[in-house]
DSSP file (Angstrom, degrees, kcal/mol; ACC not computed):
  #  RESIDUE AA STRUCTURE BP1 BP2  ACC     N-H-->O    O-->H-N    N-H-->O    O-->H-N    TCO  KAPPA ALPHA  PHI   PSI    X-CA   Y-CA   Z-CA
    1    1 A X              0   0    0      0, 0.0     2,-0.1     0, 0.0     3,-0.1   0.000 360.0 360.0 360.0 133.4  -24.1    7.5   15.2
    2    2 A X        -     0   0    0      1,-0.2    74,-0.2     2,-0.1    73,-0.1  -0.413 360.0-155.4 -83.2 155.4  -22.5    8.4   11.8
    3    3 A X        +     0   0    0     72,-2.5     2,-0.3    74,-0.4    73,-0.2   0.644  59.9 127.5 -99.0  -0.3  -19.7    6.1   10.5
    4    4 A X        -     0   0    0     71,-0.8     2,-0.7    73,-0.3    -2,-0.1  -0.382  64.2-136.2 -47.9 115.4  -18.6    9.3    8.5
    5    5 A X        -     0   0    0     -2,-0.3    -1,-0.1    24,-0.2    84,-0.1  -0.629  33.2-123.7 -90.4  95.4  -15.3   10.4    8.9
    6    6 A X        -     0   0    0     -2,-0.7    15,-1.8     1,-0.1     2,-0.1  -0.181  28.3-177.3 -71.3 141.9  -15.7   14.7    9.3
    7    7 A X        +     0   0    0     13,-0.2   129,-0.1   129,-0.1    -1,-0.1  -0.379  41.7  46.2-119.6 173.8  -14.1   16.9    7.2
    8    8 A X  S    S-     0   0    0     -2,-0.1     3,-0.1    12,-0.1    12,-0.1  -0.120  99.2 -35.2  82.8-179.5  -14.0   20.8    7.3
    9    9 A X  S    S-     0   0    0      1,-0.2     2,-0.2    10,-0.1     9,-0.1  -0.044 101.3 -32.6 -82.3-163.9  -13.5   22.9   10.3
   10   10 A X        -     0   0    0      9,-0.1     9,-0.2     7,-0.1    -1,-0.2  -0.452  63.7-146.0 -69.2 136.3  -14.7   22.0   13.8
   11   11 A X  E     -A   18   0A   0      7,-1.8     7,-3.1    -2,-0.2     2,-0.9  -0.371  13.5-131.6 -35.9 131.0  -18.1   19.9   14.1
   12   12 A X  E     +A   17   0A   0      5,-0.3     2,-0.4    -2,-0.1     5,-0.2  -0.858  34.3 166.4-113.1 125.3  -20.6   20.0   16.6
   13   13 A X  E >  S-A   16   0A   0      3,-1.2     3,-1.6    -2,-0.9    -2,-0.0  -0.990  76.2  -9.2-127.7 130.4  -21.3   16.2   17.6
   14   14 A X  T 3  S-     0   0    0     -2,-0.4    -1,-0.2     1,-0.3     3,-0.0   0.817 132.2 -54.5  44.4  41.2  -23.7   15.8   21.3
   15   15 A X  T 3  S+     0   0    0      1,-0.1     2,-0.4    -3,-0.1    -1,-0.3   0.690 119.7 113.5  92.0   8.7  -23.3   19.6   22.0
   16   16 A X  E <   -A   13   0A   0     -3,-1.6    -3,-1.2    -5,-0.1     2,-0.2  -0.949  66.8-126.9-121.2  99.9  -19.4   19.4   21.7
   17   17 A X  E     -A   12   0A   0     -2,-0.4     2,-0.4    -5,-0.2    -5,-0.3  -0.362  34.3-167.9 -60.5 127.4  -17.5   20.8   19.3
   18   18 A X  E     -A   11   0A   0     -7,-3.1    -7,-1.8    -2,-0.2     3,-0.1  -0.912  19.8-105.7-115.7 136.1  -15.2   18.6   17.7
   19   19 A X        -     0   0    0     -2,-0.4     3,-0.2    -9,-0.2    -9,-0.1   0.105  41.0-101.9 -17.9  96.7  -12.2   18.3   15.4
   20   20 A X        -     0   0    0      1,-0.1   -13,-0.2   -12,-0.1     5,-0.2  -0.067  62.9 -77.4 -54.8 150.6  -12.3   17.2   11.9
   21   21 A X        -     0   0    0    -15,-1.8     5,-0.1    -3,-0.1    -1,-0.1   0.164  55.4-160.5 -36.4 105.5  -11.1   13.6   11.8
   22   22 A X     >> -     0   0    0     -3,-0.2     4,-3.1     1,-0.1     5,-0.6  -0.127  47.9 -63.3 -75.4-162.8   -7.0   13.5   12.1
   23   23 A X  H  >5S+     0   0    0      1,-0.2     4,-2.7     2,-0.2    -1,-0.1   0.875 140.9  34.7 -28.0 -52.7   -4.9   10.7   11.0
   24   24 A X  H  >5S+     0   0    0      2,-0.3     4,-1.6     1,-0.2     3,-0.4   0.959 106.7  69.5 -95.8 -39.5   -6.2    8.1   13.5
   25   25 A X  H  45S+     0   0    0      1,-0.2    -1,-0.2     2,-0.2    -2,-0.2   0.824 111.6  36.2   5.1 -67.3   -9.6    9.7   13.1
   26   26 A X  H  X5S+     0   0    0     -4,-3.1     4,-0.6     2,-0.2    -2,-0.3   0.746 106.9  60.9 -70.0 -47.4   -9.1    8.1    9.6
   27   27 A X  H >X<S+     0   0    0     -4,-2.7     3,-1.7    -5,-0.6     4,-0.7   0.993 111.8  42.4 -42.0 -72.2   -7.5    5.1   10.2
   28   28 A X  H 3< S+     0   0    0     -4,-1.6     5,-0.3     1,-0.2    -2,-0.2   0.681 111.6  50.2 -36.0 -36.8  -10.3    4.2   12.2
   29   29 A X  H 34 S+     0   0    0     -5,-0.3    -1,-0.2     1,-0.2   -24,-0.2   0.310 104.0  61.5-108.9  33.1  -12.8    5.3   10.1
   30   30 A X  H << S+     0   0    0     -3,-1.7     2,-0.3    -4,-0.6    66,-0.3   0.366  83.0  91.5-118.4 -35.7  -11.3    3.5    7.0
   31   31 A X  S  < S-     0   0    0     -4,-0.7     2,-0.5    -5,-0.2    62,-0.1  -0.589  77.8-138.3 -95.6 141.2  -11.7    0.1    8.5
   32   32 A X     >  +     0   0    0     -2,-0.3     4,-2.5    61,-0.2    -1,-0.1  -0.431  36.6 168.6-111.1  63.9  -15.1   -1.6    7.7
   33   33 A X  H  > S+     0   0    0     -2,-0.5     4,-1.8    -5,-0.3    -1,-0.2   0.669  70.6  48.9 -39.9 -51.8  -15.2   -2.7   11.3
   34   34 A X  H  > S+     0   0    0      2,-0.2     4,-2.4     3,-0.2    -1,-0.2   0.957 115.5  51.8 -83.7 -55.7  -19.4   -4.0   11.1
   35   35 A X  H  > S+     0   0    0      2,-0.2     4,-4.3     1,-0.2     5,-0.4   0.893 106.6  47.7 -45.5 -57.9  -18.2   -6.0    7.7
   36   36 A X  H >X S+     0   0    0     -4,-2.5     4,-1.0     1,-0.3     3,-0.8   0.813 111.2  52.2 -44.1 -85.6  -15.4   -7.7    9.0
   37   37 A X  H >X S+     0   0    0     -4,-1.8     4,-1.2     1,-0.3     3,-1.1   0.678 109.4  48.1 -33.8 -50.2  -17.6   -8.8   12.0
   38   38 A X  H >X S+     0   0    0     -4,-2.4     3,-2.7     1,-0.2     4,-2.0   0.993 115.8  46.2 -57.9 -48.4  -20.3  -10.2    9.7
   39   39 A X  H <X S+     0   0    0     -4,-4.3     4,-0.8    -3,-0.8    -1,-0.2   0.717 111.8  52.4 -67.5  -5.3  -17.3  -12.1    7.7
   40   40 A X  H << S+     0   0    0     -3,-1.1    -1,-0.3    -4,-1.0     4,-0.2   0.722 113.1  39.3 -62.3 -39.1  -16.0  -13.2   11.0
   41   41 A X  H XX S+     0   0    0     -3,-2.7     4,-1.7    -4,-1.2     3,-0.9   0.931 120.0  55.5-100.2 -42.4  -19.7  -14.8   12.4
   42   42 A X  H 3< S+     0   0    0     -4,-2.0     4,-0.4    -5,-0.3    -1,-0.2   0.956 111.0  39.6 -50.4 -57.4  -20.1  -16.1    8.8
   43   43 A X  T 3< S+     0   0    0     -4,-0.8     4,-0.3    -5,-0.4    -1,-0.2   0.399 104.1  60.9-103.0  41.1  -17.3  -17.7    8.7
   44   44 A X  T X4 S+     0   0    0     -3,-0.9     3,-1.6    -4,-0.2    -2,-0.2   0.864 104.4  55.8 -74.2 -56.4  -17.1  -19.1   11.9
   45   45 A X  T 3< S+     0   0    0     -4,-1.7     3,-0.4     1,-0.2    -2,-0.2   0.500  95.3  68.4 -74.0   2.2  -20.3  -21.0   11.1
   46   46 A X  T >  S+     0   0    0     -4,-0.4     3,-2.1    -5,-0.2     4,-0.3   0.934  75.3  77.5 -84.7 -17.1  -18.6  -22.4    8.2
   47   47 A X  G X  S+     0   0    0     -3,-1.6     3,-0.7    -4,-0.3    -2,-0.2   0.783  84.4  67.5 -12.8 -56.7  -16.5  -24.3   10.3
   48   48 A X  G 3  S+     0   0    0     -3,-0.4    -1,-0.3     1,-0.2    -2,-0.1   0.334  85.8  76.2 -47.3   2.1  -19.8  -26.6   10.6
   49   49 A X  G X  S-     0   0    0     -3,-2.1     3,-3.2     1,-0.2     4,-0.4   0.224  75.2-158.7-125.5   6.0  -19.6  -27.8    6.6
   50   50 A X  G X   +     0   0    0     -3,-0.7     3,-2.8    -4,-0.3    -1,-0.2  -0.119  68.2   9.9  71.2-145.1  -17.1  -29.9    7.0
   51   51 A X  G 3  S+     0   0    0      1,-0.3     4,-0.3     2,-0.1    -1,-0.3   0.453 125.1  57.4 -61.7   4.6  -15.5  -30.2    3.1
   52   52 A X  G X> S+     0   0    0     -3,-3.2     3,-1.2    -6,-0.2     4,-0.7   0.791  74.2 106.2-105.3   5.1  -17.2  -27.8    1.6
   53   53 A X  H <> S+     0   0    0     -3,-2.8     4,-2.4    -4,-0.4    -1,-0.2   0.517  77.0  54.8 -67.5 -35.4  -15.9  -25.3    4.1
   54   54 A X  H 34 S+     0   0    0      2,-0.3     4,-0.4    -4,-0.2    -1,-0.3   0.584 102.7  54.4  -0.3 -57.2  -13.5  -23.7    1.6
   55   55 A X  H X> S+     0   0    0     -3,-1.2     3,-4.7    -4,-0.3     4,-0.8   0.964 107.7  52.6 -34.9 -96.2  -16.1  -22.9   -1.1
   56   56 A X  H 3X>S+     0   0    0     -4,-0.7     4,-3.2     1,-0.3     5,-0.6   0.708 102.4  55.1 -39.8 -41.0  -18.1  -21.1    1.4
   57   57 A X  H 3X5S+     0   0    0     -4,-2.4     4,-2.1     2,-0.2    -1,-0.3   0.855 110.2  48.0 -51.1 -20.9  -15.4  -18.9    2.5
   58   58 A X  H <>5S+     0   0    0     -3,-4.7     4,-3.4    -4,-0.4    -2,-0.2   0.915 115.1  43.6 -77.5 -57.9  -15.0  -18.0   -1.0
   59   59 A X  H  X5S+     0   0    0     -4,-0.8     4,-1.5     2,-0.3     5,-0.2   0.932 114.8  49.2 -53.1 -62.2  -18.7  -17.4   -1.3
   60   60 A X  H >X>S+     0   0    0     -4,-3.2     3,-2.7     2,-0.2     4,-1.8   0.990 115.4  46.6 -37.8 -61.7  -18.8  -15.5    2.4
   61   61 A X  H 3X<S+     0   0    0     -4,-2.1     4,-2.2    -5,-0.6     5,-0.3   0.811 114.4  47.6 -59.2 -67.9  -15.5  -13.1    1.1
   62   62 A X  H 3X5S+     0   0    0     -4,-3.4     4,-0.6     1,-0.3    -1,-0.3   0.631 116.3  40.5 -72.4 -15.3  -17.3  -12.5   -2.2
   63   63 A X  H XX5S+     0   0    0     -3,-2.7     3,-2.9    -4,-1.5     4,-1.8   0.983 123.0  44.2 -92.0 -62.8  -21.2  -11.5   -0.5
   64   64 A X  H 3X5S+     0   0    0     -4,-1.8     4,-3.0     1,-0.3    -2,-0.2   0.926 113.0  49.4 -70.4 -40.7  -19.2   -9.4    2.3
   65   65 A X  H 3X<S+     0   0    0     -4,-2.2     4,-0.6    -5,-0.5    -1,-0.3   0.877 113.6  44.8 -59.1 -30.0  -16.9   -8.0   -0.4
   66   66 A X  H <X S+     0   0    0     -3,-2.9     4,-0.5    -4,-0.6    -1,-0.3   0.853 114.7  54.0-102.7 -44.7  -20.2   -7.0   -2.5
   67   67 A X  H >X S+     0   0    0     -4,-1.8     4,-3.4     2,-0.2     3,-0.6   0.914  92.0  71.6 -36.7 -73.0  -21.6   -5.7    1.0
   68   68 A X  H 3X S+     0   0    0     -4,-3.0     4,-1.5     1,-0.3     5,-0.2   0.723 104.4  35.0 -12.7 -88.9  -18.7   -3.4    1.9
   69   69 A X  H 3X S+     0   0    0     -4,-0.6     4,-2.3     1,-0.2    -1,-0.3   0.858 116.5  63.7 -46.1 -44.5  -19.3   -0.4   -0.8
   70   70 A X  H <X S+     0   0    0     -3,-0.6     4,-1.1    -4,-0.5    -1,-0.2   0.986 106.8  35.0 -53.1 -69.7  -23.1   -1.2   -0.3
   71   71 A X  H  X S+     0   0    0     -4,-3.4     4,-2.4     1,-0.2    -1,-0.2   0.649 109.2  57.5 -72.5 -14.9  -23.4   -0.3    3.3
   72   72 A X  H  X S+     0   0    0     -4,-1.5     4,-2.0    -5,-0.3    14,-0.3   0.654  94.1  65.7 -80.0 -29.2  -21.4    2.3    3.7
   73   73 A X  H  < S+     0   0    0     -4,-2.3    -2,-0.2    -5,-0.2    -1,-0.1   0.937 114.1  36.8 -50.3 -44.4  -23.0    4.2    1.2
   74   74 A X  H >< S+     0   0    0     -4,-1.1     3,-1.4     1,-0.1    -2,-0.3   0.931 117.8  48.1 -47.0 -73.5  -25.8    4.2    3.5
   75   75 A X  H 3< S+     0   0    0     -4,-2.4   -72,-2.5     1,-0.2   -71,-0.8   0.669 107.5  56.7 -60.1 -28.9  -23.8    4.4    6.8
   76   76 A X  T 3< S+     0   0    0     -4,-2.0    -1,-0.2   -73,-0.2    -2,-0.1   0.487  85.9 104.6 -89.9 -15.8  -21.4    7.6    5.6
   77   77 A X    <   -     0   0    0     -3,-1.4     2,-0.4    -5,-0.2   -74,-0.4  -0.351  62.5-147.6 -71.9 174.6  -24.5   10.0    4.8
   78   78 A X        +     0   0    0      5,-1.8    -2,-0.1     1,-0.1    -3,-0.0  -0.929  18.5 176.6-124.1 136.2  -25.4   12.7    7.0
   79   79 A X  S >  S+     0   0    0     -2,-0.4     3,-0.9     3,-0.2    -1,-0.1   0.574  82.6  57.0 -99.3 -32.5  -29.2   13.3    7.1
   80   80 A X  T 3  S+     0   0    0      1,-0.3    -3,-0.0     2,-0.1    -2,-0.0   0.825 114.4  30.5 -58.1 -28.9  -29.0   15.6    9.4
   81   81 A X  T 3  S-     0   0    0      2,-0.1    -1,-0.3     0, 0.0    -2,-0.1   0.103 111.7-114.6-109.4  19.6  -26.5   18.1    7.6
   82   82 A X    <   +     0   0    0     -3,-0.9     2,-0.5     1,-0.2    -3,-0.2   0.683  67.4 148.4  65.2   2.4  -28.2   16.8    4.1
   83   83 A X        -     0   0    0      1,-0.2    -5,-1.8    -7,-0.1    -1,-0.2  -0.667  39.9-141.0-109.0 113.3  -24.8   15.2    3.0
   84   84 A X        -     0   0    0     -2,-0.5    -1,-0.2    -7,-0.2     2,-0.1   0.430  47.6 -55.1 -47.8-152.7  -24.5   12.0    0.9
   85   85 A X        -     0   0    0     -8,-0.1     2,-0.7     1,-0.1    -8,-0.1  -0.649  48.8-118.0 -98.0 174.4  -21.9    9.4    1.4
   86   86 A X    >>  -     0   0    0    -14,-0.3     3,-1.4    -2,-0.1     4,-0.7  -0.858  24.7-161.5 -96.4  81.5  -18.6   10.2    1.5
   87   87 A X  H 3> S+     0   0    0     -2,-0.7     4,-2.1     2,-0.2     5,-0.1   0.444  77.2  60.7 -70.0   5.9  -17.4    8.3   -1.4
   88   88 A X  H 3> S+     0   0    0      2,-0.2     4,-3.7     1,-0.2    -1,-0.2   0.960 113.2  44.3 -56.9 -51.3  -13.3    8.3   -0.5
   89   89 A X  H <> S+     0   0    0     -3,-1.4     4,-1.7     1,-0.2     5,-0.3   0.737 105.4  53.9 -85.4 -17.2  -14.3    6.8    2.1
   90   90 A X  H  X S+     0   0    0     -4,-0.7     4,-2.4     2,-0.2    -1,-0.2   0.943 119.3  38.0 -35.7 -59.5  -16.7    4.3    0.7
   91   91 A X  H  X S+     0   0    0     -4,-2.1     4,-5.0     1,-0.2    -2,-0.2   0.945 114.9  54.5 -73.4 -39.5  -13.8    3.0   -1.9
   92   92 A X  H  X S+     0   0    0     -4,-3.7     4,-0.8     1,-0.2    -1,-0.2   0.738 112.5  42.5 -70.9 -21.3  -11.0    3.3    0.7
   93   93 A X  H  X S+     0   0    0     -4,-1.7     4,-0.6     2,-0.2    -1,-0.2   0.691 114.2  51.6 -61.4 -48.9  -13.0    1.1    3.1
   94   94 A X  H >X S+     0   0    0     -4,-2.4     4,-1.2    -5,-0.3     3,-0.5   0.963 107.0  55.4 -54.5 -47.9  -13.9   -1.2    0.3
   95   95 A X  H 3X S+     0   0    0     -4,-5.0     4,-0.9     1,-0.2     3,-0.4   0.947 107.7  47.8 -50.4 -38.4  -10.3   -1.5   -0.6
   96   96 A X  H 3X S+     0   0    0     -4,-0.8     4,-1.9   -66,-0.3     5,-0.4   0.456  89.3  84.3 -99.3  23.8   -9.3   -2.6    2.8
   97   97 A X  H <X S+     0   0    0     -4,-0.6     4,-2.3    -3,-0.5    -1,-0.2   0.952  97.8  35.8 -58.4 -60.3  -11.8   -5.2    3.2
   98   98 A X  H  X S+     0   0    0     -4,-1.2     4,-1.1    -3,-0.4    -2,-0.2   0.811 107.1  72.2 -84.2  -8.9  -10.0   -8.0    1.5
   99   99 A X  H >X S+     0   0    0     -4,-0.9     3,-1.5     2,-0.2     4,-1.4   0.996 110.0  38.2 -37.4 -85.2   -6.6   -6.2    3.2
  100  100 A X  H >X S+     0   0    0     -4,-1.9     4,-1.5     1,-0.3     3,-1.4   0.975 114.1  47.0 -56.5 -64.5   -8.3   -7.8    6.6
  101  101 A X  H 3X S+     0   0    0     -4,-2.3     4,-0.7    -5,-0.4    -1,-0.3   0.775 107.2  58.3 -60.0 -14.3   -9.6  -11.0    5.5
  102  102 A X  H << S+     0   0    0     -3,-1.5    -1,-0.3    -4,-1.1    -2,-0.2   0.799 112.6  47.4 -85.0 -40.8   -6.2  -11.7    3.7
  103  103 A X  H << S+     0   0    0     -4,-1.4    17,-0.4    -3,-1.4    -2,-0.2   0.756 108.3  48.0 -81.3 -11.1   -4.9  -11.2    7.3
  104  104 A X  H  < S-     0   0    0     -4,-1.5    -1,-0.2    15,-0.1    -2,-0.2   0.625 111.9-125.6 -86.4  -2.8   -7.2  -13.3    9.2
  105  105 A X    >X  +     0   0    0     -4,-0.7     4,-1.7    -5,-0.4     3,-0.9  -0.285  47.8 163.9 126.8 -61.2   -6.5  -15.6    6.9
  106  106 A X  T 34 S-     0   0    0      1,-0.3   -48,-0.1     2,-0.3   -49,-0.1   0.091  75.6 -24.8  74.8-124.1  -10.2  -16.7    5.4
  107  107 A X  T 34 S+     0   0    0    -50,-0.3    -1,-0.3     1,-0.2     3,-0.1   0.029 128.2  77.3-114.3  32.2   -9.8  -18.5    2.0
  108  108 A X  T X4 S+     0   0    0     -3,-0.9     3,-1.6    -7,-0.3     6,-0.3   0.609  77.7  75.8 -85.0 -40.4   -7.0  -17.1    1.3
  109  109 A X  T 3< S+     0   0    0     -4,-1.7    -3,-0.1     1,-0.2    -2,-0.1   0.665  90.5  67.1   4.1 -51.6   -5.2  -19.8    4.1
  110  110 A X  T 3  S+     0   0    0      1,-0.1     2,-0.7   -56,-0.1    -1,-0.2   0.466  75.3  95.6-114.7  33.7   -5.6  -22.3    1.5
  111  111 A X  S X  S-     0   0    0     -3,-1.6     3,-3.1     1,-0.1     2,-0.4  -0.774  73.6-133.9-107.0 124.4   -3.4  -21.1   -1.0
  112  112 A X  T 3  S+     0   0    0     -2,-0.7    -1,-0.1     1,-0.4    -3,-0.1   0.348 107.6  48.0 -91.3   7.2    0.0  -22.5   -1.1
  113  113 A X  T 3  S+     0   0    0     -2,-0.4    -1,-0.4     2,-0.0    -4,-0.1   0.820  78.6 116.6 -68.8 -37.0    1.6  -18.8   -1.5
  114  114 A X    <   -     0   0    0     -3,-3.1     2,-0.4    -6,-0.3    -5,-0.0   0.013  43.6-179.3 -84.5 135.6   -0.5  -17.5    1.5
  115  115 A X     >  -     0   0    0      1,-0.1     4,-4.0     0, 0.0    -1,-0.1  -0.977  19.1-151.3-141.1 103.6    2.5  -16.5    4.4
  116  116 A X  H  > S+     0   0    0     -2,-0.4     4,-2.3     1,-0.2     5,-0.1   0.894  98.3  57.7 -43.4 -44.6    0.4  -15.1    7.5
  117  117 A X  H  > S+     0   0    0      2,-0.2     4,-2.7     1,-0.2    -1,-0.2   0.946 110.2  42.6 -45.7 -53.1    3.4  -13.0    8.4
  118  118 A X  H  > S+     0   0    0      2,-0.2     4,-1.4     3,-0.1    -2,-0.2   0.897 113.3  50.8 -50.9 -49.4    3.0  -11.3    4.8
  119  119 A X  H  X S+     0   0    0     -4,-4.0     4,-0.8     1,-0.2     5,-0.3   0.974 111.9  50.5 -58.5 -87.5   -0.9  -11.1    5.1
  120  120 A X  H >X S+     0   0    0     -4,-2.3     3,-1.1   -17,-0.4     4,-0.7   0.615 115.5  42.0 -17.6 -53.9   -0.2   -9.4    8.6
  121  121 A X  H >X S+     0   0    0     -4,-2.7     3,-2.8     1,-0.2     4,-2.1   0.981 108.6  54.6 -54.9 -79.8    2.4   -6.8    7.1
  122  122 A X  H 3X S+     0   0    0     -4,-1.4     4,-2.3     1,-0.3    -1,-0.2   0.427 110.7  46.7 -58.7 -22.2    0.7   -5.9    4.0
  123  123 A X  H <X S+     0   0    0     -3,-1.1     4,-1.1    -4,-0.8    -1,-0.3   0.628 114.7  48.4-107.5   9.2   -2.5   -4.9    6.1
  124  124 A X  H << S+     0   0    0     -3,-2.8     4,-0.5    -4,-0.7    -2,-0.2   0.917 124.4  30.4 -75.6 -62.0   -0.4   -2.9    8.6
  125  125 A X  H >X S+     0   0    0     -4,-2.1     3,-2.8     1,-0.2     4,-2.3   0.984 119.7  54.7 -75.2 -45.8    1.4   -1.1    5.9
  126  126 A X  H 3X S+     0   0    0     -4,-2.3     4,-8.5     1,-0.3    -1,-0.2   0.826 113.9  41.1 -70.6 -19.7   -1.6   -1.3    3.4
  127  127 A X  H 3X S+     0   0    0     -4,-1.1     4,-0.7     1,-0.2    -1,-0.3   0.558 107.4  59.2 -88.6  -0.2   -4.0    0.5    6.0
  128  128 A X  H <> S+     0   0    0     -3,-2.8     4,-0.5    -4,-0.5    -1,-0.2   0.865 106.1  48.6 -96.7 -19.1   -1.8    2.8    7.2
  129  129 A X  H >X S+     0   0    0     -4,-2.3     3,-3.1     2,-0.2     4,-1.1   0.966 103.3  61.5 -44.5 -83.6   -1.5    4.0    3.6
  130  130 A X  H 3< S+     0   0    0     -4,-8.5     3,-0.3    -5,-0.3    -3,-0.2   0.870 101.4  57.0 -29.2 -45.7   -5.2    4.2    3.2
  131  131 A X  H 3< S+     0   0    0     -4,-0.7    -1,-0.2     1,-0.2    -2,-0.2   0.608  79.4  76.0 -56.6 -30.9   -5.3    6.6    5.9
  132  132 A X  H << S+     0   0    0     -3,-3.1    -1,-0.2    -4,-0.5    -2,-0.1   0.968  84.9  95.2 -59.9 -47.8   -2.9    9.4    4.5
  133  133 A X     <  -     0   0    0     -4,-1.1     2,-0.6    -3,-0.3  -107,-0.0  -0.136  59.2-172.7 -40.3 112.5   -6.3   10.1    2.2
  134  134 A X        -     0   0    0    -46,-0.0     3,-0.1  -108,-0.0    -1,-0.1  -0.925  27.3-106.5-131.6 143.9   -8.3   12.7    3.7
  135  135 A X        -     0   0    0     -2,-0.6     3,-0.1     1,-0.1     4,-0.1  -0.246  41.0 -95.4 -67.7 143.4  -11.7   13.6    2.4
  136  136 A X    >   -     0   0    0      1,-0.2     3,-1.7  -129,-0.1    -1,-0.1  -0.134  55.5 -96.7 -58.0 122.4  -12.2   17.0    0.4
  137  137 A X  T 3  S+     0   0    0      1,-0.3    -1,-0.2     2,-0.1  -131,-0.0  -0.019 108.6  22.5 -46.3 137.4  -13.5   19.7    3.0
  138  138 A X  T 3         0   0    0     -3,-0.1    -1,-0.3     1,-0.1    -2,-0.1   0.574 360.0 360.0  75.4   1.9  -17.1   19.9    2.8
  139  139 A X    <         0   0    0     -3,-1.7    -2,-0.1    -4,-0.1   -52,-0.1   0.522 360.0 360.0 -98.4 360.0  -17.8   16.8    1.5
C-alpha cells in the first residue's frame, strides 16, 4: 500500500475509482504515523536506562528525526505509475514529526518551559495547518 497522498483527478486504487486525497485525506497522510511508532517502542525501552534515560531520548528524537525524510522518500513513490516521492509531502511530514514528539512529550518533558497543554495545542493547530497544503496535480 502506498503512503502517497493522490493528487489529480480520480484514481483507480483495488479496481475502485477513488478521489484525490481531500483535507482529511491529507491530514492523515501528513502524519508520519510508522515514525512515531518506532520513536514510541524506542522510547519506551529507554525507560530501562535508568539516568541516562534523557540522553537517549535526545539520541532516539534525533535518529527518528533523521529517519522521517528518509523513509518517506521511499514510502511516497509510486512504482507502479513510475512516480517518485512526493516531496510536499516528504518535508510536511518531516516537519510534523517533532510537532508529535513535542506532544507526547519525549525529551522535550525535561525542559523547564515544556507546558503539555501547549505541546498538545501547537500540534492540533500546527497539523491542521500542514494539511491546508495540497500536492501539485500530477505530481
Amino acid at each position: 500500500m502506498s503512503r502517497r497522498i493522490e493528487t489529480g483527478s480520480k484514481v483507480k486504487k483495488l479496481g475502485v475509482n477513488e478521489e484525490p486525497a481531500d483535507y482529511l485525506g491529507r491530514l492523515i497522510g501528513y502524519i508520519p504515523a510508522e515514525i512515531v511508532g518506532v520513536y514510541l517502542t524506542a522510547a519506551g525501552l529507554a525507560e530501562a536506562l535508568g539516568n541516562d534515560r534523557q540522553k537517549w531520548l535526545w539520541v532516539i528524537f534525533g535518529v527518528t528525526f533523521i529517519l522521517t525524510p528518509i523513509y518517506l522518500l521511499f514510502a511516497t513513490r509510486d512504482k507502479k505509475k513510475n512516480k517518485g516521492p512526493l516531496y510536499p509531502q516528504v518535508i510536511l511530514a518531516t516537519l510534523a514529526f517533532p510537532l508529535w514528539v513535542f506532544a507526547i512529550g519525549g525529551p522535550f518533558r525535561a525542559l523547564t518551559w515544556y507546558k503539555a497543554p501547549v505541546a498538545s495545542i501547537l500540534l492540533v493547530l500546527g497539523t491542521a495547518i500542514i494539511s491546508i497544503k495540497k500536492p501539485e496535480k500530477g505530481s
